[in-house]
N, C-alpha and C positions, 0 to 999 in steps of 0.2 A: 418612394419607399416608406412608404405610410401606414403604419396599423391602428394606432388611434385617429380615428378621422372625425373623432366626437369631442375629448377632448384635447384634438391635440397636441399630445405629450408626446416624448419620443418613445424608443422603443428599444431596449437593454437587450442585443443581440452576444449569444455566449460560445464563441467561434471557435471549433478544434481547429490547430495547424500539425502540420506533420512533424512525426517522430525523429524524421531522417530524414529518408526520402522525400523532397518536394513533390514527388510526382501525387503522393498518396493526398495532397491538398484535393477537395470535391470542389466542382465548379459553380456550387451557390455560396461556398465560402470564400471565395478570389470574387464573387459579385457584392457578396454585404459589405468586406470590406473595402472594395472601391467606393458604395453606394454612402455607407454613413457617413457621419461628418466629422468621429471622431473616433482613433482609436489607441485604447488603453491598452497596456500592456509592463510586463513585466522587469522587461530592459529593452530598452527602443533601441538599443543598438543590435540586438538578436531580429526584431521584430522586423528593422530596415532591410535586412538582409534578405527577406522572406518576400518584404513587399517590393523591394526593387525589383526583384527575380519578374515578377509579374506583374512589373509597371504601373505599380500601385500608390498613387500620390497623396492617400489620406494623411490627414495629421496626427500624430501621435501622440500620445502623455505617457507617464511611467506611474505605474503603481504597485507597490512589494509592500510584502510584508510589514516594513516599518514605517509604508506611509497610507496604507489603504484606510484610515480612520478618518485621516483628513479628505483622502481621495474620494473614498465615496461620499462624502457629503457633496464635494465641489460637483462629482459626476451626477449625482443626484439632482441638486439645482440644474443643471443644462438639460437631462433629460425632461425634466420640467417645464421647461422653457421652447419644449420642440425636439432637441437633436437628438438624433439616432448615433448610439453607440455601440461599438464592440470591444469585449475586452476576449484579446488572450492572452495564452502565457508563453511561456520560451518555446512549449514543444508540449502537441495531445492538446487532451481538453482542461480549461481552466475549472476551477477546484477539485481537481482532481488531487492532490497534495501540492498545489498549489493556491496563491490568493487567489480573493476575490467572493468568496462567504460576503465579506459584510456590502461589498457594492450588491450583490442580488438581493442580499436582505433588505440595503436600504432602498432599491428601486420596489421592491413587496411594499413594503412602509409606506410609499408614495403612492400609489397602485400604477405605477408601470407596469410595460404589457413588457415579457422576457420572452426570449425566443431563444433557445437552443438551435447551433447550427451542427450538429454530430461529427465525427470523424474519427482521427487516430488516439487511440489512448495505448500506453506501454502494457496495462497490465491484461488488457482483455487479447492480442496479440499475442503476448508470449503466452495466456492459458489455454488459447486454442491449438496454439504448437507444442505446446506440451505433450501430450498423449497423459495425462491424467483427468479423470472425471471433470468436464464443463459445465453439468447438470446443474451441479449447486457449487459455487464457492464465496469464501469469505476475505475479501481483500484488507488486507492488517494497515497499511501504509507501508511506513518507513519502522522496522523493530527496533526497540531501545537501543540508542550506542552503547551503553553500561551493560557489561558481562551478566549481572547479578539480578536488572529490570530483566534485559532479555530473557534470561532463562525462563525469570518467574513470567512473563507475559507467554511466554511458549506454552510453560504449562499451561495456563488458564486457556488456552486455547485448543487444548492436547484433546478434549472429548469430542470436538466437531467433526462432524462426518466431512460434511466441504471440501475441498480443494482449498490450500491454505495458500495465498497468495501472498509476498511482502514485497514493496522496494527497498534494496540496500546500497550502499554504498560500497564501490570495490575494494575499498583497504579492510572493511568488516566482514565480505560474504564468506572469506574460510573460517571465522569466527564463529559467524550466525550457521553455518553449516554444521560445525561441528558442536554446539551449544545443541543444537536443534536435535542431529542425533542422541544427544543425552539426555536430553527431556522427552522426546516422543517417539524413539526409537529409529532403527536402520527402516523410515519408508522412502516408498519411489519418489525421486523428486525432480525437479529441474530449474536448470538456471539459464536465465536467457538474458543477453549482452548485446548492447547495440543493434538492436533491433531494428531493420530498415537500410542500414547504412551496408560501409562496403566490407566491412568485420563482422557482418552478426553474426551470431553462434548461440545455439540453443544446447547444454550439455543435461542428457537424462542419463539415471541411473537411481543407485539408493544413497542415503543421506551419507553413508559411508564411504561410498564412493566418490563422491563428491568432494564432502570432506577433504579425504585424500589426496584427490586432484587439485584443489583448488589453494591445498597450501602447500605445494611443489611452487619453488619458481616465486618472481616478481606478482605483485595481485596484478589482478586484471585489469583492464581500464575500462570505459562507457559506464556510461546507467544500466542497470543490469536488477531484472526480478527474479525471486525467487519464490519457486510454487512446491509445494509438497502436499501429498495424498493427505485426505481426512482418515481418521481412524476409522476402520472396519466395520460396518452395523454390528454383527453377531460380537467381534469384538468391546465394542462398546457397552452390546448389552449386557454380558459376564460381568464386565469389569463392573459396571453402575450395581447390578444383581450381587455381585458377591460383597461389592461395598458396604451393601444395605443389610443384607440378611445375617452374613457373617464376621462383619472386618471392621472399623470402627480408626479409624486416624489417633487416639490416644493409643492402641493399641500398636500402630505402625510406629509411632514417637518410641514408644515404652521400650520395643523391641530394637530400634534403632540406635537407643541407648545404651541399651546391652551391650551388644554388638561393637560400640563404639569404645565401652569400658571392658572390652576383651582385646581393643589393641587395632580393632579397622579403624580405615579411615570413612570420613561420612560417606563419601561416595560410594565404598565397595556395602559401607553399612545398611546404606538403603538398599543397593543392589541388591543384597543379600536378604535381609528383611522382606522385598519386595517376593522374592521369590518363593520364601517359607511359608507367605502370608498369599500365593496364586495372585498376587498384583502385576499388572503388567508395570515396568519400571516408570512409566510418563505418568501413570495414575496415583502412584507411589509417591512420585514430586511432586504434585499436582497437590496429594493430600499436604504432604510437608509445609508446601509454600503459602497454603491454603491457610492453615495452623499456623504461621509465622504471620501473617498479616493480622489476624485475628486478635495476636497477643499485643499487635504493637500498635494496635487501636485505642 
């Protein structure tokens, strides 16, 4: 299993495992990792589980987040030296939000030959079951834990046409659900839970709905994505058009103060503003949040 045969060197193999399902493992990724000689991964105790299933007796190392500095250098020297390695992670593809950046930077640095072996990822799975646009979208990661990032990163995100794609954590998703309605309005959305396994559950509807469901009851459990529609083209272009021509963010402020010195609260203030001023209300925060970063630069 030899790609460098000139100089050599190994060969930095980047191996999806399944999300749940073993079965969805392909069968050149059950052969590289029999074939290399070493493989790296995230928690060797997840990893064992995976490779016993399939009688898999390579050697293993750990590498996370809090040791990947030191690891890639040591992975680096062995690939050097000849061995073929593979790193994954717990579950899907490695850097996907999870490590492993700086080992493929430093096998780049070295000129290692890398090799992608594809497979399951969480969030291309749930955007194809979704039933919202796959054309284009823009995957966020993991949205701020803090109420007050999340919102403001929602807005800065509220003009993209895309499919908004995020991973959340289940004690946060009726959070980020209902945060989400508030900055970018009631769109169609979906959240998809344990994906593969013998619980998955994909829930669509609109962000309000959701919302409402999802803070009924104990949170949910699994790893769990959440995808919502991009904004509307025709809507977009009004809102960026009337921004420009007619509307001005001091203006939206000024008016907001009003409002605020008439006894609303800022919520209902922008609401309100938003709507004397033809804003749609995410473009509205969007300017807000816009002008509060500005000032506290």
């Amino acid at each position: 299993m030899r790609h460098n045969t000139v100089d050599m060197t190994g060969t930095l193999y980047i191996v999806a495992t399944p999300i749940g399902n073993l079965e969805d493992i392909t069968a050149r990724a059950i052969r590289v990792l029999r074939e290399v000689e070493l493989i790296a991964c995230e928690d060797t105790r997840r990893t064992k589980t995976l490779l016993n299933h399939f009688g898999i007796k390579t050697r293993t190392l750990s590498y996370h987040e809090h040791n990947e500095r030191e690891r890639a250098a040591e992975l680096g020297e062995l690939l050097d030296e000849g061995k073929d390695i593979a790193i994954v992670s717990d579950a899907g593809t490695p850097l996907i939000n999870d490590p492993g950046f700086r080992i493929v930077n430093t096998a780049l640095e070295r000129g290692i030959t890398i090799v992608p072996i594809p497979g399951p990822t969480a969030f291309v799975a749930a955007l194809v079951a979704s039933g919202l646009p796959s054309d284009q979208f823009f995957f966020g990661g993991f949205l701020p834990a803090r109420a007050n990032a999340r919102r403001a990163h929602l807005a800065d995100l509220a003009a993209i046409q895309a499919t908004l794609v995020f991973y959340e954590a289940p004690h946060r998703i009726a959070a980020a659900l209902r945060d989400a309605l508030e900055v970018l309005g009631n769109r169609k959305a979906a959240v998809a839970r344990e994906l593969t396994k013998i619980h998955e559950e994909i829930s669509r509807g609109n962000l309000g709905e959701l919302a409402e469901r999802f803070s009924q009851g104990p949170s949910p459990r699994g790893e769990i994505v959440l995808l919502i529609r991009g904004i509307r083209e025709s809507t977009s272009s009004l809102a960026n058009s009337t921004n420009s021509t007619q509307l001005s963010t001091p203006k939206l402020a000024h008016r907001v103060r009003q409002l605020e010195g008439e006894g609303f609260d800022s919520k209902t203030a922008l609401k309100k503003a938003a709507r004397e001023l033809g804003l749609k209300r995410a473009e509205a925060y969007r300017l807000m949040v816009a002008q509060k970063n500005r000032r506290s630069k």
